[in-house]
C-alpha positions as CSV (number, residue, x, y, z in Angstrom):
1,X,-6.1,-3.2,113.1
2,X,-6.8,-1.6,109.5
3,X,-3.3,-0.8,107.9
4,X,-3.9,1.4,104.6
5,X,-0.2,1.9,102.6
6,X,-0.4,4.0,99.4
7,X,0.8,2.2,96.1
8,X,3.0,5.1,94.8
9,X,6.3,4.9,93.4
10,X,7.3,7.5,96.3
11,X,6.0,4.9,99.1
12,X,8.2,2.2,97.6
13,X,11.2,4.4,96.8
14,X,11.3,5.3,100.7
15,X,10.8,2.0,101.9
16,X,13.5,0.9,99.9
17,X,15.7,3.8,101.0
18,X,15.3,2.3,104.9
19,X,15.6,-1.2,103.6
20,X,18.9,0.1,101.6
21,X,20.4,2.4,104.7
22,X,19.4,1.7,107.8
23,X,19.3,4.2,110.4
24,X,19.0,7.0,107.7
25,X,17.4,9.9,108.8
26,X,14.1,11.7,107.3
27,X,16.3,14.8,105.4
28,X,18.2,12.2,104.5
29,X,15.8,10.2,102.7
30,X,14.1,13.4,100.8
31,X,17.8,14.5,99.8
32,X,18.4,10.9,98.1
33,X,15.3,10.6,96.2
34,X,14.9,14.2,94.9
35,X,11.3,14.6,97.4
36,X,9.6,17.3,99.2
37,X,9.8,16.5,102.8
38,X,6.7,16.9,103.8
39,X,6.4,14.0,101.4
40,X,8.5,11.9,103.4
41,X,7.2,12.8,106.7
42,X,3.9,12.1,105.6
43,X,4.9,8.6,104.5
44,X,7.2,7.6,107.3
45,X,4.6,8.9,109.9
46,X,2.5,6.7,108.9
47,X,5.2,3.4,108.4
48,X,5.6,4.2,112.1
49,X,2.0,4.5,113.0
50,X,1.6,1.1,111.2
51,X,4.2,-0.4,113.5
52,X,6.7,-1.4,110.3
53,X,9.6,0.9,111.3
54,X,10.9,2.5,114.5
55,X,12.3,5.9,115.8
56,X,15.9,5.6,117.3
57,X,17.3,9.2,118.2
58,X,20.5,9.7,118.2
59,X,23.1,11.2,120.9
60,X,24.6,14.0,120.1
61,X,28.2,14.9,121.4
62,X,29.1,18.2,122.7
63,X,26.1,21.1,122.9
64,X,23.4,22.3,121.3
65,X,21.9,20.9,118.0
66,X,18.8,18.6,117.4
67,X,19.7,15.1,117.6
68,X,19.8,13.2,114.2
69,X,16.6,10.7,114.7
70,X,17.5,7.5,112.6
71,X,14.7,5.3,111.1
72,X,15.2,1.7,111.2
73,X,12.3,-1.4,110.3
74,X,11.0,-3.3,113.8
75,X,11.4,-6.8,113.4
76,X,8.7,-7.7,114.8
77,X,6.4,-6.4,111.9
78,X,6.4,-9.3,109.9
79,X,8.7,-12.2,108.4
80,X,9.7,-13.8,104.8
81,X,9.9,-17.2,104.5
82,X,13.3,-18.4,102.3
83,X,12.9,-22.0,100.9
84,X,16.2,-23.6,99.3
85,X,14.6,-26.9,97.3
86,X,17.4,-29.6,96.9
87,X,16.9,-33.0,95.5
88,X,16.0,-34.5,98.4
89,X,15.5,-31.8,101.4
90,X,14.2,-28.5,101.5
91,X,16.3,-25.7,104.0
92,X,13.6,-23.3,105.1
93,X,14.6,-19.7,107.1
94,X,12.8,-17.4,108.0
95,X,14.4,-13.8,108.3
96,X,13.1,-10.4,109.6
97,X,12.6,-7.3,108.5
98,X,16.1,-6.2,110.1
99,X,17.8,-9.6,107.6
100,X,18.0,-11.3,110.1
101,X,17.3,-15.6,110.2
102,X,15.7,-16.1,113.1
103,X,14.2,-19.5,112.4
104,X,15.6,-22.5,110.6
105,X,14.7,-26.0,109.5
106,X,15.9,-28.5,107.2
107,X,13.3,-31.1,105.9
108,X,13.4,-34.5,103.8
109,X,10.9,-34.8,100.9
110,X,10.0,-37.7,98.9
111,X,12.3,-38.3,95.8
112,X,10.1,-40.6,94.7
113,X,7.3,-38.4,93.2
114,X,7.5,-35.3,91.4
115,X,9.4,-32.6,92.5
116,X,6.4,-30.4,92.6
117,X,4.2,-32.2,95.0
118,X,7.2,-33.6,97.1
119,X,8.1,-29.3,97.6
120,X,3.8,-29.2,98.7
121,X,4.1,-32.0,100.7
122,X,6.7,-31.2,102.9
123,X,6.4,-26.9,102.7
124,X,2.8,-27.1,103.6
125,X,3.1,-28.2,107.2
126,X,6.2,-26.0,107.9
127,X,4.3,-23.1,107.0
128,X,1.7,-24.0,109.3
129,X,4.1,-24.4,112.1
130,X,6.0,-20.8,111.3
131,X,2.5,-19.4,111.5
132,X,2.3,-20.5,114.9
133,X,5.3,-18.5,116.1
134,X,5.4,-15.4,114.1
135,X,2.2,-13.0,113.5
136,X,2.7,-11.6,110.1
137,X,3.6,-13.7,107.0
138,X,4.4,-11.0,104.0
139,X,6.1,-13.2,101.4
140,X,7.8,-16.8,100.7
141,X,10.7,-17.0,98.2
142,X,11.9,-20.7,96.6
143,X,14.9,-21.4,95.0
144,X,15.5,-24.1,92.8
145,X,18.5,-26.1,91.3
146,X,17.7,-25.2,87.0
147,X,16.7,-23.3,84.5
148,X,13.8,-20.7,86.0
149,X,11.1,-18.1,84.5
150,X,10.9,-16.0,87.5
151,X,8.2,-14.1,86.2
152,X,6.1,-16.9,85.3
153,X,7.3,-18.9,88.0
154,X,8.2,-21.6,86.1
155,X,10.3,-24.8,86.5
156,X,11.7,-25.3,83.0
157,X,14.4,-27.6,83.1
158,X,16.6,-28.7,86.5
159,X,19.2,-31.7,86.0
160,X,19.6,-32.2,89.3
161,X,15.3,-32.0,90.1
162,X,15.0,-34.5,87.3
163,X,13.0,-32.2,85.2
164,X,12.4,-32.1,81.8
165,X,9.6,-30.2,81.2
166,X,7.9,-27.4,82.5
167,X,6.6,-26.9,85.8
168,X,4.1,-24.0,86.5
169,X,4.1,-23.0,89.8
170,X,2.2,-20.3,90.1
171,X,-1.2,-21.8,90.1
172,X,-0.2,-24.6,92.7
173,X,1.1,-22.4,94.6
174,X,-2.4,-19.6,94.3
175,X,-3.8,-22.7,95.2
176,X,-2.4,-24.1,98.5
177,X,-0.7,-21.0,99.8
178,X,-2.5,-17.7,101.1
179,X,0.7,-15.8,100.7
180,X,2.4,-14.4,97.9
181,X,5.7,-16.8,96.9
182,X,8.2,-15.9,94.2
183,X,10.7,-18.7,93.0
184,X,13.9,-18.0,91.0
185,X,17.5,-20.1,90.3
186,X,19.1,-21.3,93.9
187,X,22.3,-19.7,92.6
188,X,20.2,-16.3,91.8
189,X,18.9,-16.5,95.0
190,X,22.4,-16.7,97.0
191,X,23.5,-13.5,95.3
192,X,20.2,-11.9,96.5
193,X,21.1,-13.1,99.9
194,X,24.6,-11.4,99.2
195,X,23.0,-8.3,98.1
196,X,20.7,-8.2,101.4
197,X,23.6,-9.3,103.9
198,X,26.0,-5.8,102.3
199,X,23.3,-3.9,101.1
200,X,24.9,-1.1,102.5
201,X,28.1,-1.6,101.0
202,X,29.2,0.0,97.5
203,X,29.4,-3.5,95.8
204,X,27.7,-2.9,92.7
205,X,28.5,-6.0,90.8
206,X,29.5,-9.6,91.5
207,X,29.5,-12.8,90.8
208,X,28.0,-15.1,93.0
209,X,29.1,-18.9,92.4
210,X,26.9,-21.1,94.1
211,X,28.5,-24.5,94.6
212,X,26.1,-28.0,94.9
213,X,26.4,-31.7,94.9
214,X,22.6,-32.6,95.3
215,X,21.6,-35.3,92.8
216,X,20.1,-37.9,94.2
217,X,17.1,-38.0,92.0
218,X,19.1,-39.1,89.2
219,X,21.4,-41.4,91.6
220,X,24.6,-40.1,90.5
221,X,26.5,-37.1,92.0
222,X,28.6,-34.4,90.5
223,X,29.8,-31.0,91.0
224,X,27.3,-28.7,90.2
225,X,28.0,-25.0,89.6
226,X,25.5,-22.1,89.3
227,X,26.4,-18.4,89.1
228,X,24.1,-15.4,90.1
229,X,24.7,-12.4,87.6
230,X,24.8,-8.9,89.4
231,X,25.3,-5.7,87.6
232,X,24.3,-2.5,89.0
233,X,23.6,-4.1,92.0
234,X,20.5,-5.8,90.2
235,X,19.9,-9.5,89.2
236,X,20.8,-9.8,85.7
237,X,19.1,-12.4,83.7
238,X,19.8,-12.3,80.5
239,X,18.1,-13.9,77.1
240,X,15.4,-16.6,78.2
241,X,16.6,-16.3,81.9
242,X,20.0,-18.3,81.1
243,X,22.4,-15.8,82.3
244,X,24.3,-18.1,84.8
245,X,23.9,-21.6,83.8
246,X,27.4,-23.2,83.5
247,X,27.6,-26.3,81.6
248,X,30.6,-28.2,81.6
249,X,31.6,-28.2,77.8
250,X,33.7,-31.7,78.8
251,X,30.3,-32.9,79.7
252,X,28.3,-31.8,76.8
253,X,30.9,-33.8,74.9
254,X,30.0,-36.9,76.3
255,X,33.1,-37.2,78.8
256,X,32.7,-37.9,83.0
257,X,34.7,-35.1,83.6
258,X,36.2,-35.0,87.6
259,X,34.7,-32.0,89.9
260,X,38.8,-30.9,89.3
261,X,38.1,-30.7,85.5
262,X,35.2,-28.7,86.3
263,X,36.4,-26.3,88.2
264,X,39.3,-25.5,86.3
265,X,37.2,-24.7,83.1
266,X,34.5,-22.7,85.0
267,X,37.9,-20.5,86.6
268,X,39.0,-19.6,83.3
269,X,35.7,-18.6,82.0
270,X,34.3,-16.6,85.0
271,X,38.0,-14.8,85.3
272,X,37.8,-13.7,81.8
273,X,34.2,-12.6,81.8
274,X,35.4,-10.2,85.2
275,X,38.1,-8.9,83.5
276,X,35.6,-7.9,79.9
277,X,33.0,-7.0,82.5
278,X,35.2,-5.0,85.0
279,X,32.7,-6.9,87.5
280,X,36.1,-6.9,90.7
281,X,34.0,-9.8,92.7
282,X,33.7,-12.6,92.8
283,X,31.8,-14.8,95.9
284,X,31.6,-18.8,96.4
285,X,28.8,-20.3,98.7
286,X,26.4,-23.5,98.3
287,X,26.5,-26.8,99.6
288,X,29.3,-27.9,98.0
289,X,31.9,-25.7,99.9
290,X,34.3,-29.4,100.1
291,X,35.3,-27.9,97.0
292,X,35.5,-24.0,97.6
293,X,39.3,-24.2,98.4
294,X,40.2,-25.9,95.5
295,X,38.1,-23.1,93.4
296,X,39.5,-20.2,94.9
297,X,42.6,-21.3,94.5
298,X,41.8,-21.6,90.4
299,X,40.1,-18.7,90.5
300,X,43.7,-16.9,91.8
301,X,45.7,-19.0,89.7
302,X,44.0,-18.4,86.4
303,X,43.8,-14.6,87.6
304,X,47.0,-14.1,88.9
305,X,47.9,-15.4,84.7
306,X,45.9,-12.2,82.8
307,X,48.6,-9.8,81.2
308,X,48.1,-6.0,81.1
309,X,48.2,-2.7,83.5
310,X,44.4,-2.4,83.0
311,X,43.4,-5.7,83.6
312,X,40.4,-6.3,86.5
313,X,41.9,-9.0,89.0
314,X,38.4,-10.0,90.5
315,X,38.6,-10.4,94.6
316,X,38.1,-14.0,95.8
317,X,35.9,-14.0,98.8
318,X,34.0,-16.9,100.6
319,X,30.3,-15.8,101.6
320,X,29.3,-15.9,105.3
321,X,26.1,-16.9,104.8
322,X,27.1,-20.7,104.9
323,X,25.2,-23.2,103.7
324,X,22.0,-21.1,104.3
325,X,23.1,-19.1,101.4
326,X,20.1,-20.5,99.2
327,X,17.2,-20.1,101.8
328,X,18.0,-16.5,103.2
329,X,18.8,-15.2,99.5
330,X,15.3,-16.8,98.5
331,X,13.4,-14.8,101.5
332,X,15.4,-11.7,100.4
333,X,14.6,-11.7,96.9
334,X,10.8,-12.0,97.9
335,X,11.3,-9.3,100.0
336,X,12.9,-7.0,97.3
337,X,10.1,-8.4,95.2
338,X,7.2,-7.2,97.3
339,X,9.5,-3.4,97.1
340,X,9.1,-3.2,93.3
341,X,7.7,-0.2,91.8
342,X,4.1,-1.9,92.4
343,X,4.6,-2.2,95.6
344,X,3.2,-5.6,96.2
345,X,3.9,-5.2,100.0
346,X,0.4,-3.3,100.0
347,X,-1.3,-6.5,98.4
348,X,0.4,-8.8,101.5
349,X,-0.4,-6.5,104.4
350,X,-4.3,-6.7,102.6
351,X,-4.6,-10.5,103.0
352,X,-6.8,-12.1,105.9
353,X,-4.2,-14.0,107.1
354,X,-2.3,-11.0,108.2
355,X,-5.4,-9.5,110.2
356,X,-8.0,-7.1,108.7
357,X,-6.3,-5.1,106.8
358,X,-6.9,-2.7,103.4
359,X,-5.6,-0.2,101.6
């Protein structure tokens, strides 16, 4: 089957409209982004003759009128492969097009070699197995523990990986893998899981606080906190890709601080940045949920403390996505990737290994 998909900003805009609102009609689509809708007939005419989305008419009560006919991805199109690297395990999911994870793993990996070819090592056969069960690979998304260039795909510095300097990706991964893969912060990637799970929603920013006690490489274990930045309901990143990265100022002082300690000097922090940022959210997930009581209940306590009638009071909630929080938020961010203006879903549905395809 030859699948051809135009790179135009218009393609990707209405893709993202189905991803965004599932079961939104045609008119609908053309009224949100401001197109003709012979545009968007045009478009989604061919999305369904490609197989990637599906008609589901509606039933209309009482007589008369056409009935609404809402547009929703099939999920057996193609899947994204989430990979969650801890220090000495990797959780693999892989979700469909409707967000859903409909196949999971968790994996050991050798701690003692480098992080890099440990992730090769142990991802390399996994992906062979996933390609035996589904037909279409479009993307594979890795979070990591540490300080990451997403655009580069770059490794730069990961406490918990034992990593000190730089580790380019990108070309290992050109190398051994036929798909594109996209890597970004685990705790980045488990508000992209957020985002994908209540896409739908009007939450349009958050905190995400991703909770982890995975250090074996460096034999000692501690509380680890990451936060994932969402403004607008977009990523933000900030200067050098740091927005996010906690460090416990006890620790940078030379002191063994208690996960207790911790906590209570990340609660303060993240309460006042909600209230400066008006940002009314705040979600916990990870790993290291042992401790997400004893958080939320900080969070409250130091939020219950601010003073003032306009004062945000960010909600406390505990994400559903469980400990797969990492994994599924990595396959979603690869997904949103490949959605980008560029549209770098045409370049996936052109590779051989997802039949003979071109645009």
């Amino acid at each position: 089957m030859t699948i051809k998909l135009s790179r135009t900003h218009s393609t990707a805009g209405i893709i993202n409209s189905l991803w965004q609102s599932p079961g939104v009609s045609r008119i609908e689509i053309a009224s949100k982004l401001g197109l003709d809708k012979s545009t968007v007939t045009k478009t989604v005419n061919h999305l369904l003759d490609i197989g990637m989305i599906l008609e589901q008419p509606q039933i209309v009560s009482g007589k008369g009128g056409r009935p609404k006919v809402s547009l929703v991805f099939n999920p057996e199109f193609g899947v994204v492969i989430g990979v969650d690297v801890n220090s000495d395990t990797l959780k693999v999911s892989v979700v469909n097009l409707l967000g859903q994870v409909i196949y999971h793993d968790m994996l050991p990996i050798d701690t003692q070699i480098s992080i890099d070819a440990a992730l090769l090592n142990a991802l390399l056969p996994c992906i062979e197995d996933i390609e035996t069960l589904f037909p279409r690979i479009l993307a594979i998304g890795v979070g990591v523990p540490g300080l990451v260039d997403p655009e580069k795909c770059q490794l730069q510095l990961s406490h918990s990986l034992n990593v000190r300097s730089i580790i380019n990706f990108a070309p290992l991964f050109k190398r051994h893998v036929p798909y594109p893969v996209f890597l970004d912060n685990d705790a980045n990637c488990g508000a992209w899981g957020e985002l994908m799970q209540q896409r739908s929603l009007p939450y349009e920013h958050f905190l995400y606080v991703l909770l982890s006690t995975h250090h074996a490489r460096e034999h000692y274990h501690r509380l680890g906190i990451g936060v994932g930045v969402v403004l607008n309901r977009q990523l933000f990143y900030g200067e050098q890709h740091m927005a996010g990265q906690f460090n416990s100022q006890a620790l940078m002082r030379g002191a063994e601080p208690t996960p207790s300690v911790i906590i209570e000097e990340f609660s303060e922090l993240a309460v006042n940045l909600c209230s400066l940022m008006s940002i009314k959210r705040i979600v916990i997930g990870g790993n290291g949920m042992s401790f997400g009581s004893e958080l939320a209940s900080s969070l409250r306590k130091h939020s219950d403390a601010l003073a003032g009638s306009y004062i945000v009071k960010p909600n406390i909630e505990f994400s559903i996505l469980g400990p797969q929080a990492a994994a599924m938020g990595a396959a979603s961010m690869a997904w949103q990737k490949l959605l980008t203006p560029d549209l770098r879903l045409a370049e996936s549905l052109c590779l051989p290994e997802n039949g003979n395809v071109s645009i």
